[in-house]
C-alpha positions in Angstrom: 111.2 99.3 77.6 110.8 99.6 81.2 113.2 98.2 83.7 111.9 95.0 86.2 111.7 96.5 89.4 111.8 92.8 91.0 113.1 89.5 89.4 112.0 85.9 89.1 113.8 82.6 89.1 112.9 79.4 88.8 114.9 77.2 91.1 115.8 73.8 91.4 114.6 73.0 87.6 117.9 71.9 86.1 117.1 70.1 83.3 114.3 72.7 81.9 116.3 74.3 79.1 116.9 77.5 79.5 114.6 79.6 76.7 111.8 77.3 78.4 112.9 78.8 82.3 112.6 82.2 80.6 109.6 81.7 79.3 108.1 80.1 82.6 110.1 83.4 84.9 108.0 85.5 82.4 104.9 84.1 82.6 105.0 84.0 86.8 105.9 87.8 86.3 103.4 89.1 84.4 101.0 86.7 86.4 101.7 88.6 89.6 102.0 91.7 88.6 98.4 91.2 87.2 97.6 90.4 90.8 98.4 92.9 92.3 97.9 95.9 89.9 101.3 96.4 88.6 105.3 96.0 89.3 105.6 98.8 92.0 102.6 97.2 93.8 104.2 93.6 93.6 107.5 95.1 95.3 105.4 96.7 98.2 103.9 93.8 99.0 106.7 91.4 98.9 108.9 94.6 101.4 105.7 93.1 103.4 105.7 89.7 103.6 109.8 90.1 103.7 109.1 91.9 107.0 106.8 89.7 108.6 109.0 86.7 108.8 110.8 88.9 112.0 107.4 90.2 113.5 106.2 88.8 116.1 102.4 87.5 115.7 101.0 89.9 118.2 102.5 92.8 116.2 100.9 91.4 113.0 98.2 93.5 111.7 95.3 92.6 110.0 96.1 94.8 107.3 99.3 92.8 106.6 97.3 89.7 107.8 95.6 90.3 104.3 98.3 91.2 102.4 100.1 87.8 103.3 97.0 86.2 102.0 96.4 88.1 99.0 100.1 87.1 98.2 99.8 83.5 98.6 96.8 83.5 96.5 98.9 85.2 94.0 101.8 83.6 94.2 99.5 80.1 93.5 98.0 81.7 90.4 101.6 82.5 89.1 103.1 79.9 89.8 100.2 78.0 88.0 101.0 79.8 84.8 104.8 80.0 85.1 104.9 75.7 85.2 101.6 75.5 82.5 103.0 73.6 79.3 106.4 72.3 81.2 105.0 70.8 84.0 107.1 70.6 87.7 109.0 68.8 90.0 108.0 68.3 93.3 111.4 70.7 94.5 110.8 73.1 91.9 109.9 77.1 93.3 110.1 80.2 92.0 111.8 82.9 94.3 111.0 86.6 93.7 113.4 88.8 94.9 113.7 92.9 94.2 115.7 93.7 91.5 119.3 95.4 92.1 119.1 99.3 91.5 
């Protein structure tokens, strides 16, 4: 099997036992890696969005304008299926982060 090039987590969910977190961090995965084509894909454009948090607007492309909103739209759709059958809280996130070589 293939290593996870990025991770997900579902935060600030504390009573959601955890085989149930697992299940929702797997479902938000493979969610936005449909999104976006694949794993390697999903990295690239979270590098992006990463990076546009220091850019100043003017310097913000369209380009990356686009990829910001593809990734929202995403992002929604995963988080959609990560919380189906368990429901939320209002606090509750997931945070995708890169995973450690």
């Amino acid at each position: 099997m293939q290593e996870a090039i990025f991770t997900v987590t579902l935060c600030d969910y504390p009573e959601l036992p955890e085989d149930k977190r697992q299940q929702a961090e797997a479902r938000y995965a493979r969610v936005l890696a449909r999104q976006f084509g694949g794993e390697a894909e999903v990295t690239q454009a979270l590098s992006l969005v990463q990076r546009l948090e220091d850019t100043p607007p003017e310097e913000i492309t369209e380009e990356a304008k686009q990829v910001f909103t593809r990734w929202m739209k995403a992002a929604r759709a995963a988080a959609e299926a990560g919380l189906q059958g368990i429901g939320g809280t209002e606090s509750c996130f997931f945070e995708v982060r890169k995973a450690a070589p």
